[in-house]
PAZAKOL-295087 format. One line per field, with one value per residue (C-alpha): x, z, y; residue in three letters. Coordinates in steps of 0.1 Angstrom, whole numbers, plus 5000, padded with zeros to 4 digits. Last residue first. Layout:
N
X: [X;...];
Z: [Z;...];
Y: [Y;...];
resn: [ALA;...];
END
This chain:
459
X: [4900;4876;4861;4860;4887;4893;4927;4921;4942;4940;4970;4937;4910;4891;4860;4842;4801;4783;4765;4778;4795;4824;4842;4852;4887;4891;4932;4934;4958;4933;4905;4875;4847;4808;4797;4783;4758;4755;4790;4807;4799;4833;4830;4859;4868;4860;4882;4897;4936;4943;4955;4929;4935;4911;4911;4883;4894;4885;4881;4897;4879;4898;4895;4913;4893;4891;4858;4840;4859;4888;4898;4918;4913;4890;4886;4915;4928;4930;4929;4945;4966;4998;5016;4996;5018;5050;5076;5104;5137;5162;5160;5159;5189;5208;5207;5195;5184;5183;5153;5137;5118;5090;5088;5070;5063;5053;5049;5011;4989;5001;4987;4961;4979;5009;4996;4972;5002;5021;4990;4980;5021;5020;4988;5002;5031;5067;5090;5124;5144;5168;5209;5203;5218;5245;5260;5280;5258;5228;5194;5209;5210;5168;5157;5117;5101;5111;5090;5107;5092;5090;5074;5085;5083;5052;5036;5011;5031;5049;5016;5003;5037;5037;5003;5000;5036;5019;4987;5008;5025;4993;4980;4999;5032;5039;5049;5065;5098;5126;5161;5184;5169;5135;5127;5088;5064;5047;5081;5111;5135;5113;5133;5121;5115;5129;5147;5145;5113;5106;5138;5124;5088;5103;5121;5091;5066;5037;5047;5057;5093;5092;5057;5075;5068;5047;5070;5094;5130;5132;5143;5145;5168;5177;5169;5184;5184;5200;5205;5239;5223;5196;5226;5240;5201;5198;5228;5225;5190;5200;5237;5206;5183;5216;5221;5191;5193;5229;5215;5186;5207;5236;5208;5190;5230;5245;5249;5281;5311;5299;5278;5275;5275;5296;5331;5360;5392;5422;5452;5458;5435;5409;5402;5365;5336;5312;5297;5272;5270;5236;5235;5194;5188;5198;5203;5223;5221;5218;5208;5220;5199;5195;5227;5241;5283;5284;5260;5275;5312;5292;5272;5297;5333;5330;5295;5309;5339;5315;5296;5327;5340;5310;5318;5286;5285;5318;5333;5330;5358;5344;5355;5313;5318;5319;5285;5266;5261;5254;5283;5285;5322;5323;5361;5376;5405;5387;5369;5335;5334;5355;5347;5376;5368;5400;5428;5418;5449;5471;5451;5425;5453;5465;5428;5421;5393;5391;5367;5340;5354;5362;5358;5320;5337;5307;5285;5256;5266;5265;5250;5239;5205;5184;5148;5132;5109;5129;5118;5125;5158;5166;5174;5199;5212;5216;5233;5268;5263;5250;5224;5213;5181;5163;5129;5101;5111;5099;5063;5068;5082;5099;5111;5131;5138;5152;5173;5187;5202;5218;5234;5222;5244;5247;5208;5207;5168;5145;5109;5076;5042;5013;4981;4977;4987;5026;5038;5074;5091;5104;5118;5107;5129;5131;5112;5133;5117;5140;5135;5138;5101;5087;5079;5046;5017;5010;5043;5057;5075;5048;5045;5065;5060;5052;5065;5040;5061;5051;5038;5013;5006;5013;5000];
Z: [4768;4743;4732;4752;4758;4743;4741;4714;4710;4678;4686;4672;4655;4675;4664;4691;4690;4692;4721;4731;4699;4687;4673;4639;4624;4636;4642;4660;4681;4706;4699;4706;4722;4725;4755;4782;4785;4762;4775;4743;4733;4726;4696;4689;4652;4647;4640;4677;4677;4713;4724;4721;4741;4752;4772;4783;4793;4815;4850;4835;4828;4824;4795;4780;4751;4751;4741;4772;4789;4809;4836;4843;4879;4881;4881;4871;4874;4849;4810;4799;4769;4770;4758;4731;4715;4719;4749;4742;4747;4727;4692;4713;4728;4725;4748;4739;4703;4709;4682;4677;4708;4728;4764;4798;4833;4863;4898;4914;4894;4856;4837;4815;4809;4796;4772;4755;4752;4738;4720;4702;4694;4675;4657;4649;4635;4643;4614;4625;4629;4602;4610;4634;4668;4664;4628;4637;4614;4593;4598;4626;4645;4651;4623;4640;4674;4709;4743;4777;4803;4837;4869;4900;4937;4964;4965;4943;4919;4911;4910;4885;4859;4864;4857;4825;4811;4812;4796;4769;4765;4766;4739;4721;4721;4690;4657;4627;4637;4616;4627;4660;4676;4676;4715;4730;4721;4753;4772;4763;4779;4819;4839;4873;4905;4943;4940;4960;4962;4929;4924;4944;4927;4895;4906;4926;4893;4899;4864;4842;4833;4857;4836;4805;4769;4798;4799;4823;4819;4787;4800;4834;4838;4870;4896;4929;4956;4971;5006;5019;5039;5009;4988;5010;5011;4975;4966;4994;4979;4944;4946;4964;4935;4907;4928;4927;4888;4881;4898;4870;4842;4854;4860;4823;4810;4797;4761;4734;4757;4772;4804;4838;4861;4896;4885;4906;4885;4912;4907;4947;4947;4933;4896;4881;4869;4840;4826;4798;4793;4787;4822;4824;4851;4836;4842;4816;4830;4870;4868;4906;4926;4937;4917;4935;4921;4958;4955;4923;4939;4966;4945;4919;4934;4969;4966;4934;4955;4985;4960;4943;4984;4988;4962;4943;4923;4905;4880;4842;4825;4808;4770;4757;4725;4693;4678;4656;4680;4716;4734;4774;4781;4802;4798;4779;4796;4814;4781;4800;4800;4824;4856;4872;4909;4914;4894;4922;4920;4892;4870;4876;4870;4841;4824;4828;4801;4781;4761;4784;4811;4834;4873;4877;4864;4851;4874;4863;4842;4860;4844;4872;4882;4882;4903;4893;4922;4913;4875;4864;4885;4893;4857;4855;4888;4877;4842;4847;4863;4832;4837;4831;4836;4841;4858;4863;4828;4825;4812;4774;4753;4776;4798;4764;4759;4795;4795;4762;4780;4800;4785;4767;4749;4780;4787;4794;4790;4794;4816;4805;4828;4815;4832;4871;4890;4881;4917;4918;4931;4972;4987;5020;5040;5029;5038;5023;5013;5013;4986;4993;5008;4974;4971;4980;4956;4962;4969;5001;5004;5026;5038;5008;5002;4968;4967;4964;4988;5019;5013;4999;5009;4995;5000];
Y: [5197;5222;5187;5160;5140;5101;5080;5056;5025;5001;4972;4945;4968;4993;5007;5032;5027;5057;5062;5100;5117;5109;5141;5136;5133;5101;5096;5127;5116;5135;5112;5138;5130;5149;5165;5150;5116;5090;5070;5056;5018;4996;4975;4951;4943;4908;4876;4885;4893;4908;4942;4961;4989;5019;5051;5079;5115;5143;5127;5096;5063;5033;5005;4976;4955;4918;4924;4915;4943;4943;4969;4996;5008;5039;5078;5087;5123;5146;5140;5175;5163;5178;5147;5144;5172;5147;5147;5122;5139;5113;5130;5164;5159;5129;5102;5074;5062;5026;5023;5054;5072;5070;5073;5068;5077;5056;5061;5071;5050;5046;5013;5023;5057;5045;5018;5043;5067;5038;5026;5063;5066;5037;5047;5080;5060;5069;5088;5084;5117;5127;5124;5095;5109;5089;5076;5047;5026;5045;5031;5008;5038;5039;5016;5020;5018;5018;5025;5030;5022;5037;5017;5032;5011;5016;4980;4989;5006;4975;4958;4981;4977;4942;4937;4960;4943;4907;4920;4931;4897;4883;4898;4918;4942;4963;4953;4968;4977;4974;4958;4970;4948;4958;4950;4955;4978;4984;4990;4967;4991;4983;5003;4993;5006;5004;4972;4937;4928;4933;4907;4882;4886;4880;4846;4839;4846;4874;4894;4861;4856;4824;4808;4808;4832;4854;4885;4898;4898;4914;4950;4950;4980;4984;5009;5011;5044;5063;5072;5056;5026;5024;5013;4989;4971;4977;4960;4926;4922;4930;4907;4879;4877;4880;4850;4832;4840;4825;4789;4786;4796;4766;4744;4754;4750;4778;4782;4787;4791;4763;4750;4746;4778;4782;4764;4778;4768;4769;4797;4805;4837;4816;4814;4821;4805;4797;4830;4827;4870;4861;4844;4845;4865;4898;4936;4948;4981;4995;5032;5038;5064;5103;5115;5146;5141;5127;5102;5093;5087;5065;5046;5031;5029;5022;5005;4985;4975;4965;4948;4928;4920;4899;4877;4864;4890;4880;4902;4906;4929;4964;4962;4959;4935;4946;4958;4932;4920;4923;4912;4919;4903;4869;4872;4842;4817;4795;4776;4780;4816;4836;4861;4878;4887;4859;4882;4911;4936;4920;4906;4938;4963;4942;4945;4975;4967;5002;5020;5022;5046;5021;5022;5001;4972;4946;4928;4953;4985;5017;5044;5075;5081;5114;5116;5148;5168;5202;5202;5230;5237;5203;5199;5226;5211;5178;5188;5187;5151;5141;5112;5074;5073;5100;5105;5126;5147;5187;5189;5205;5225;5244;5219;5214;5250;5250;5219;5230;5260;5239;5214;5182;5159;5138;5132;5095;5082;5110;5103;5114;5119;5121;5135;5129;5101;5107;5120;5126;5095;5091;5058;5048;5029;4994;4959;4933;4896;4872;4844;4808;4809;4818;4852;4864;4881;4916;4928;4933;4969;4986;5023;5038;5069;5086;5126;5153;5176;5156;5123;5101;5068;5036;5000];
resn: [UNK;UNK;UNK;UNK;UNK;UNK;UNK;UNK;UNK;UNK;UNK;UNK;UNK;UNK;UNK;UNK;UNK;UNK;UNK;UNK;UNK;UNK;UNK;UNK;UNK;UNK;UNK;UNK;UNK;UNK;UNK;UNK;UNK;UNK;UNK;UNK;UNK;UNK;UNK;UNK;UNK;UNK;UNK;UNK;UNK;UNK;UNK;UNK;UNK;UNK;UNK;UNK;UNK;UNK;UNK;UNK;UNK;UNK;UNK;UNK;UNK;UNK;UNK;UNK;UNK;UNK;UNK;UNK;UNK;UNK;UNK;UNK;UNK;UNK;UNK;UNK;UNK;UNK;UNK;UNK;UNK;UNK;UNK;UNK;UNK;UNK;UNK;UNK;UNK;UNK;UNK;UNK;UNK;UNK;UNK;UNK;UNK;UNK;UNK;UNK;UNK;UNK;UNK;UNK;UNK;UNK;UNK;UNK;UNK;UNK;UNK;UNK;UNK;UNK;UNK;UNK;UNK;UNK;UNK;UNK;UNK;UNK;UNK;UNK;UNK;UNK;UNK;UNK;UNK;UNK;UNK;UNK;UNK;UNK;UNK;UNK;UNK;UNK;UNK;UNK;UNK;UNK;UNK;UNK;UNK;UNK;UNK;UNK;UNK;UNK;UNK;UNK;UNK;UNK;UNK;UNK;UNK;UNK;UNK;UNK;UNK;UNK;UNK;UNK;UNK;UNK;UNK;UNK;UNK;UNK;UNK;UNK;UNK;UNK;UNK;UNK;UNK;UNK;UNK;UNK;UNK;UNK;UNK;UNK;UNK;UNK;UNK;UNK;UNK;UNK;UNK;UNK;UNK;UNK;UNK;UNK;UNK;UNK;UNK;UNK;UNK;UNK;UNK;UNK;UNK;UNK;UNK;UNK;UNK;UNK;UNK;UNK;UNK;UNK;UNK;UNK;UNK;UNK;UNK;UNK;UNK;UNK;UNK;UNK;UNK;UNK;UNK;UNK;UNK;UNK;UNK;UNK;UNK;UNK;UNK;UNK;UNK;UNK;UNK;UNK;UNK;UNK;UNK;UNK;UNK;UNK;UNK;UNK;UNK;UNK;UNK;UNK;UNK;UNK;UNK;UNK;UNK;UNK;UNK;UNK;UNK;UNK;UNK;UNK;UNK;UNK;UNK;UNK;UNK;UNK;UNK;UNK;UNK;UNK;UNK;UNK;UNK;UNK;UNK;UNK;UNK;UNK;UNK;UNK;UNK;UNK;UNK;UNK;UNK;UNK;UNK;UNK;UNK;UNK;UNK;UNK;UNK;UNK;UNK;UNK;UNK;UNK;UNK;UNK;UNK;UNK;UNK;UNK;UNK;UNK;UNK;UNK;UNK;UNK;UNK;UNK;UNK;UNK;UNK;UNK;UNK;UNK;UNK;UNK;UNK;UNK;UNK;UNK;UNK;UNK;UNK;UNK;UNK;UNK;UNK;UNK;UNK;UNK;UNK;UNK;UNK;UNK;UNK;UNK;UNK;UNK;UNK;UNK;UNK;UNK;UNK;UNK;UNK;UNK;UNK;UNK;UNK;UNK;UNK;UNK;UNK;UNK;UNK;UNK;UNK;UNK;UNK;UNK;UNK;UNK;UNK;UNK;UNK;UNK;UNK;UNK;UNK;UNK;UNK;UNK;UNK;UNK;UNK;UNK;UNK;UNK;UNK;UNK;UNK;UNK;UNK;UNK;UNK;UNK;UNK;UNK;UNK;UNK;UNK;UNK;UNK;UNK;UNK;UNK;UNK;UNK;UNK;UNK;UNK;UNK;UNK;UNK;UNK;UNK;UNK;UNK;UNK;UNK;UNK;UNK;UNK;UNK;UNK;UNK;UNK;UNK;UNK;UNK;UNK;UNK;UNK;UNK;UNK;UNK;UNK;UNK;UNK;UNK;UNK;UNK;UNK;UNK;UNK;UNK;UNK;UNK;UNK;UNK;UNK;UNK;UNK;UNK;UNK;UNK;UNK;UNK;UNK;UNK;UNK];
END
């Protein structure tokens, strides 16, 4: 349950969420964490903001609502962005179980050989860093290290949180987040030279065991991270990007494995969003069915137990349009009817914590190309007025005090029908995507990944 605190901040008054974690799982009650309020209108987050300075800021907050949230900031630019938007929560980057000390273009790998040679993690032929690869790029230089050794998070405390708490970051942008061992780490040596094997597998795949045994203890580095973190005032938000969705029943929203982690942090960055991941090709889908219905429930129920929910939503070539090129030298064209179900999306799952964006394809952190705040943005829906719920249809709705919202997410035969309230003035869609107004009664048309978002007119 949450509460509402002083200065329009989200308190938390109990950590548990709503369904229970297995008994192997340790449940952490934390202090409370404070988020600017999102639970009325639309709320936008910015996703690194190192090109920006400060006069940008201020055209940008400009334009439109200043950011909630940023993940992954400038520390040059904190106070500009405090300044118009004093309530803004601003991370720092800090890659998961990787070096937290290198700039990105280097390994360090001597000093590390020489200083800490055991932290070292290796793939399955014991001579390989577990580097982050995500091709086609070249692999990510910072070396692998072992979460499992206390000493690695009291490194990455010393060298991660504390230098960002003192550069005025609120939290820890935690990336690469992962319970499935993508990286496909094996083991490491001891301080006397001996193969330690902790995950089974090759340098091609890890084994379902040697999966199974890396995600209780990226469980236990968050519980034992958040908790050092907390100790020091800020707080830890990772990106879960991919980890949830209902392809297996422990990537659903109330699994133990997801429910651990929940438990753990203090919000999610969810980089698969509404839309889901395009790697790096074209993007002609959105999220569906129960996928989407997945992301909903996660979202609410992180919410509900007083932790952030802020996705980010991708669509089109993005960099991959034109390789090494950054920002992409002409913006991407998004479809009205993309941004109608992200907006859709946003607003059928924000309570009190939650913000959203939509950008190209990986395009992060570069001015306006990366600042997502779009005309419908402004839209002056109010409060809500009720939970979402599901109708008959299959269709998503929630009333606003200004504003009524619909997803179809699912592929019936027939287009769904959704009956206007009679009473009031007539509707506008404010993606204009119908030209006319719908007047009360009328039946609303909505094809599967058709949103509306509905005001009435002069709103």
């Amino acid at each position: 349950m949450a509460t509402r605190a002083a200065g329009g901040h989200l308190a938390l008054t109990l950590t548990l969420l709503v369904l229970a974690a297995s008994p192997e799982l340790t449940v952490v009650v934390a202090p409370p964490p404070l988020w600017p309020d999102s639970s009325v209108g639309v709320h936008t987050i910015l996703i690194m903001d190192a090109s920006n300075n400060a006069s940008e800021i201020r055209q940008l907050a400009a334009a439109g609502a200043a950011p909630d949230f940023i993940w992954g900031g400038y520390p040059e630019n904190i106070k500009s962005w405090k300044a118009v938007q004093p309530a803004i929560v601003i991370t720092d980057y800090v890659s998961f179980a990787y070096d937290p000390t290198t700039d990105g273009k280097t390994s360090n790998t001597s000093w590390w050989k020489k200083h800490h040679p055991d932290w070292i993690m290796y793939r399955c032929d014991r001579k390989t860093p577990a580097f982050k690869c995500y091709p086609p790029a070249p692999c990510d230089p910072e070396l692998p290290l072992n979460i499992k050794n206390p000493a690695v998070v009291e490194f990455q405390v010393e060298h991660g949180v504390l230098p960002a708490k003192a550069q005025g970051f609120t939290g820890i942008a935690w990336d690469n987040f992962d319970l499935s061992n993508s990286m496909k780490a094996c083991g490491h040596y001891s301080a006397a030279g001996d193969w330690v094997q902790l995950y089974d597998g090759t340098n091609e795949t890890i084994s379902p065991a040697g999966k199974a045994q890396w995600a209780k203890d990226v469980v236990a580095w968050t519980h034992t991270m958040a908790a050092a973190s907390r100790k020091v005032g800020m707080l830890m938000i990772p990106n879960w990007g991919g980890l949830v969705e209902s392809s297996s029943a422990d990537s659903r929203w109330n699994a133990s494995i997801i429910m651990g982690i929940g438990n753990g942090t203090d919000g999610c960055l969810d980089e698969s969003g509404f839309t889901g991941f395009s790697e790096y090709g074209d993007k002609a889908a959105v999220k569906l069915g129960a996928e989407w219905e997945n992301t909903l429930h996660f979202a609410l129920n992180l919410q509900r137990s007083g932790k952030a929910y802020y996705s980010i939503n991708q669509w089109g070539f993005g960099d991959a349009a034109t390789p090494g090129l950054w920002p992409p030298p002409k913006p991407v064209e998004i479809p009205v009817a993309v941004h109608a179900w992200v907006l859709a999306s946003f607003l059928l799952s924000n309570l009190e914590a939650s913000g959203t964006t939509l950008v190209c394809t990986q395009c992060y952190g570069h001015g306006a190309v990366n600042y997502s705040w779009w005309p419908e943005d402004a839209s002056k829906v109010g409060r809500p007025t009720g939970d979402p719920i599901k109708l008959a249809s299959g269709v998503w709705s929630r009333t606003f005090e200004h504003a009524l919202v619909y997803a179809n997410p699912w592929a019936n035969a027939q287009p769904a029908l959704v009956s206007l309230p009679k009473d009031g003035e007539p509707w506008r869609d404010v993606l204009g995507q119908n030209e006319l107004l719908h007047s009360g009664g009328a039946a609303l048309v909505l094809n599967v990944s058709q949103a509306a978002v509905l005001t009435r007119r002069g709103k």
